[in-house]
N, C-alpha and C positions, 0 to 999 in steps of 0.2 A: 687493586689490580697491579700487576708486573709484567712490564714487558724482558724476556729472555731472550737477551742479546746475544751473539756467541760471538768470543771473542775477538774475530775480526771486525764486529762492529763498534766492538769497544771505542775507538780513535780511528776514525776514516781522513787521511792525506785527500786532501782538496788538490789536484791540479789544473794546470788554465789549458783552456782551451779554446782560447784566442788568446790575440796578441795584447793581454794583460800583463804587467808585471805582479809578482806575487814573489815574497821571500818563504814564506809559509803558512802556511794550511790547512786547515784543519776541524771536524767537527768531532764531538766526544761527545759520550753518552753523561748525559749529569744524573744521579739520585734525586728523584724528586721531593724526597725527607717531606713526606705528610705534607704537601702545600696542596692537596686538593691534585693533582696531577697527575695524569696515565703515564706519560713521559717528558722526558726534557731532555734537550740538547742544545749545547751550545759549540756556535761556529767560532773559530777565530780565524783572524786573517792579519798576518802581519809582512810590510812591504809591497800592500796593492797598490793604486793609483789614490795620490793623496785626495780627499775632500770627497768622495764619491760615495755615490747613494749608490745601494746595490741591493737584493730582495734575494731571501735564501727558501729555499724549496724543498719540501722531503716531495720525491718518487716514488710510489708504492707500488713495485708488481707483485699484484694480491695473487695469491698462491702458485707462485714461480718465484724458489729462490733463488734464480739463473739471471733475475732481472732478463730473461729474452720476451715478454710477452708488454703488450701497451700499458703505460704506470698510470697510475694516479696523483696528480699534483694536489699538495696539501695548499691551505690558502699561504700565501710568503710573510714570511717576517723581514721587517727592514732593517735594515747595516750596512751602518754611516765610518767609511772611513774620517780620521783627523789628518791632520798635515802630515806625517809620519806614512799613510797607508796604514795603519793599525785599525782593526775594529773588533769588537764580540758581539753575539746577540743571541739571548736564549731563544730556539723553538719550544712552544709546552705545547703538550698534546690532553689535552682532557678526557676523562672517561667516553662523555659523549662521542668521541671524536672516532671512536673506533667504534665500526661496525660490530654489530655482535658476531656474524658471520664470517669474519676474519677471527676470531678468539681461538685461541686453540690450532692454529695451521702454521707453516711457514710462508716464511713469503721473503720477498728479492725487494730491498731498498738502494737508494742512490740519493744523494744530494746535492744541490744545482746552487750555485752562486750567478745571478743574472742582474745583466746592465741593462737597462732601454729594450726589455723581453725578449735579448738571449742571451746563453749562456757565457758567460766567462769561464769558470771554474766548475769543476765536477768532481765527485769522488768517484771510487767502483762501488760495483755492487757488493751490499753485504748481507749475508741469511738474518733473517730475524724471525721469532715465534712468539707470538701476542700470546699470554696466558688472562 
C-alpha cells in the first residue's frame, strides 16, 4: 500500500500557537522503504523549549480535504526536546491502521504538537488520498 500525498503535503511548517518558542518546524512525509509500513512521517522541531516532553498528533478529516469537518486523532507519538529545543520523531502508520473505507477517497489532514493536552504547534491542512 501508498499513500498519495500531493505535494503540499510533502513538508508541512509547524507553527506555534501558543506562547512557545520554536525556531523551526516541521513534519515531512518519509518513504516507508518495505519496513512493514502504510506510512511514516517524521516531525522535527528545532529552537522549542529546551528538555520538554511533547506528544505529536496526525488529525484526520475523513473525507473533507477542507479539514472544515470533526478530525480524528491518531494515537501520539512522543518528542523529547534536548538542551538545545531540538527533537525528531518518526510517526508510522501500519496497514491495519487505515480503515478500509477511507482507501481510495481524499481526505483533509493536520498535525498537532501538544504540551500537558494542548496544542502548542500546528500545521494546515493538507489534501491526502489513501490508495
Amino acid at each position: 500500500m501508498t499513500v498519495d500525498v500531493r505535494p503540499s503535503a510533502e513538508s508541512l511548517p509547524l507553527e506555534p500557537v501558543a506562547r512557545e518558542p520554536l525556531g523551526d518546524g516541521r513534519v515531512e512525509r518519509v518513504d516507508p522503504a518495505g519496513d512493514g509500513a502504510y506510512a511514516r512521517a517524521r516531525c522535527v522541531l528545532r529552537g522549542a523549549a529546551p528538555e520538554t516532553r511533547y506528544e505529536l498528533r496526525l488529525l484526520v478529516h475523513p473525507f473533507d480535504p477542507t479539514c472544515s469537518n470533526a478530525p480524528l486523532a491518531t494515537a501520539p507519538t512522543p518528542l523529547r526536546t534536548d538542551d538545545a529545543g531540538d527533537a525528531a520523531a518518526d510517526a508510522v502508520f501500519r496497514d491495519e491502521d487505515v480503515p478500509a473505507a477511507f482507501r481510495g477517497a481524499d481526505h483533509g489532514i493536520r498535525w498537532e504538537v501538544v504540551r500537558d493536552g494542548a496544542p502548542v504547534y500546528a500545521s494546515g491542512c493538507a489534501a491526502v488520498r489513501l490508495s
